[in-house]
N, C-alpha and C positions, 0 to 999 in steps of 0.2 A: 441761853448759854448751855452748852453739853455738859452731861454729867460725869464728873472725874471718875478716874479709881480711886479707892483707898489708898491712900499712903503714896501717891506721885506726887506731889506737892505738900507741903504746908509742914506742922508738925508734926503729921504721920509719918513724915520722910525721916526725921532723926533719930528715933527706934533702930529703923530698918537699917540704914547707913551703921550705927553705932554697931549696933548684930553683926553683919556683913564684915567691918576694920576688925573686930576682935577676934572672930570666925579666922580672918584671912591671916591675921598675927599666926594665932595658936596652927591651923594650917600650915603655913610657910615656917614656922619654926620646926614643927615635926618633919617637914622634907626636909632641911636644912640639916637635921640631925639623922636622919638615916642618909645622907651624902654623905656627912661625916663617917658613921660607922660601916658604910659601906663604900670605903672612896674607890674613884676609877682611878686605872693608873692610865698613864698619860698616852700610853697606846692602849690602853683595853676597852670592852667592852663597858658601858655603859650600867650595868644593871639596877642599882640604885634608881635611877629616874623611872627605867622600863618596871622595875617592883612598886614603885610609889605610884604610878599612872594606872596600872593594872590595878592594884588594890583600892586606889579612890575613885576608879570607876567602878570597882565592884560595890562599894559603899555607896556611891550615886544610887548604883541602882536599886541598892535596901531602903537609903533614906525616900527616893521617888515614889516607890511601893510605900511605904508606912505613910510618907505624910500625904498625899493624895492621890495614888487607888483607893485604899482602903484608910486613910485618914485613920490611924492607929494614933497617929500624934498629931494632935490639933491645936498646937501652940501656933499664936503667930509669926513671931522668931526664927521659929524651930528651921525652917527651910533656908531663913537668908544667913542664921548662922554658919549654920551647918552646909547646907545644900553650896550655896554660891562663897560662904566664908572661908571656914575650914576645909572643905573639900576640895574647893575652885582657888586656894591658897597652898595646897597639898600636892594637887597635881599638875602638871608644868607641861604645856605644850614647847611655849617658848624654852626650855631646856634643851625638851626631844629635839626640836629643830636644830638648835646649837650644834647640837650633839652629831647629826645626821649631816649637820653642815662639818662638822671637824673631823668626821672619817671620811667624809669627801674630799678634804684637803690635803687628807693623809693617802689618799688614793684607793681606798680602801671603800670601793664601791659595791661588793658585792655586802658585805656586812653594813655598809650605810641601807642598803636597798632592803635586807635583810631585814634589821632594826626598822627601819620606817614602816616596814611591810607589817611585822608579826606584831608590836607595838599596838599598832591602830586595829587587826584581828583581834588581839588580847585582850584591849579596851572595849572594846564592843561586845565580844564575846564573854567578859567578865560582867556588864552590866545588863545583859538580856540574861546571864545565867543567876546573878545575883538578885536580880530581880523575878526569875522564875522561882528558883529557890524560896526565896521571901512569901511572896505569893502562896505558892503549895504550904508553906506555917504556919500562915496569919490564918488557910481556911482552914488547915487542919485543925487549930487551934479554937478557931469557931465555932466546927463540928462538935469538938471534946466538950467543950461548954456546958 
């Protein structure tokens, strides 16, 4: 018989699950409440969802760094809270889409193409910079030591 992984199967699995719903609650309640305090108006720009994706892929890439590069946090948790909970509850593909799809309908293709374009630059570009950032602290921090 092959050898599992930890926590695929059995009681390992309802830790993780439990982590992950409550992660994904407090997540999706925090974007919920920056649409609120930041709502779009029915022609405008987006920005809410494009600040909430930027910034929880800048956080992706701190929490990647801390819990396994350099394993700063070595809970078991800590990633399916946070990493796929909170974060992956936080930030909304499925929005962006929406969203890219309603100024498409509005005709308004060069800001759909715009938004879809700088979004997905931002995102990446926020979690290779958040993560290089990270990186450069955790060694400088080590040096000081």
């Amino acid at each position: 018989m092959p050898a599992q992984r930890a926590g695929t199967r059995g009681a390992g699995t309802w830790p993780v699950l439990g982590a992950v719903a409550a992660g994904g609650a407090l997540g999706a309640t925090a974007r919920y409440a920056a649409a609120l305090a930041w709502p779009a108006a029915d022609d405008g720009f987006p920005w809410a969802v494009f600040a909430v994706n930027v910034t929880g892929c800048a956080l992706i890439g701190v929490l990647m760094v801390l819990t396994g590069e350099r394993a700063v946090v070595a809970r078991p948790l800590v990633r399916p809270f946070l990493g796929v909970g909170v974060l992956g509850g936080f930030t909304t593909f499925s929005t962006y889409a929406a969203d890219v799809s309603r100024l498409l309908a509005r005709q308004e293709v060069a800001t759909a193409t715009a938004y879809a374009a700088v979004t997905a630059v931002a995102a990446l570009g926020a979690v290779w910079g958040a993560a290089a950032l990270t990186r450069s602290l955790v060694a400088g921090r080590g040096r000081a030591a």
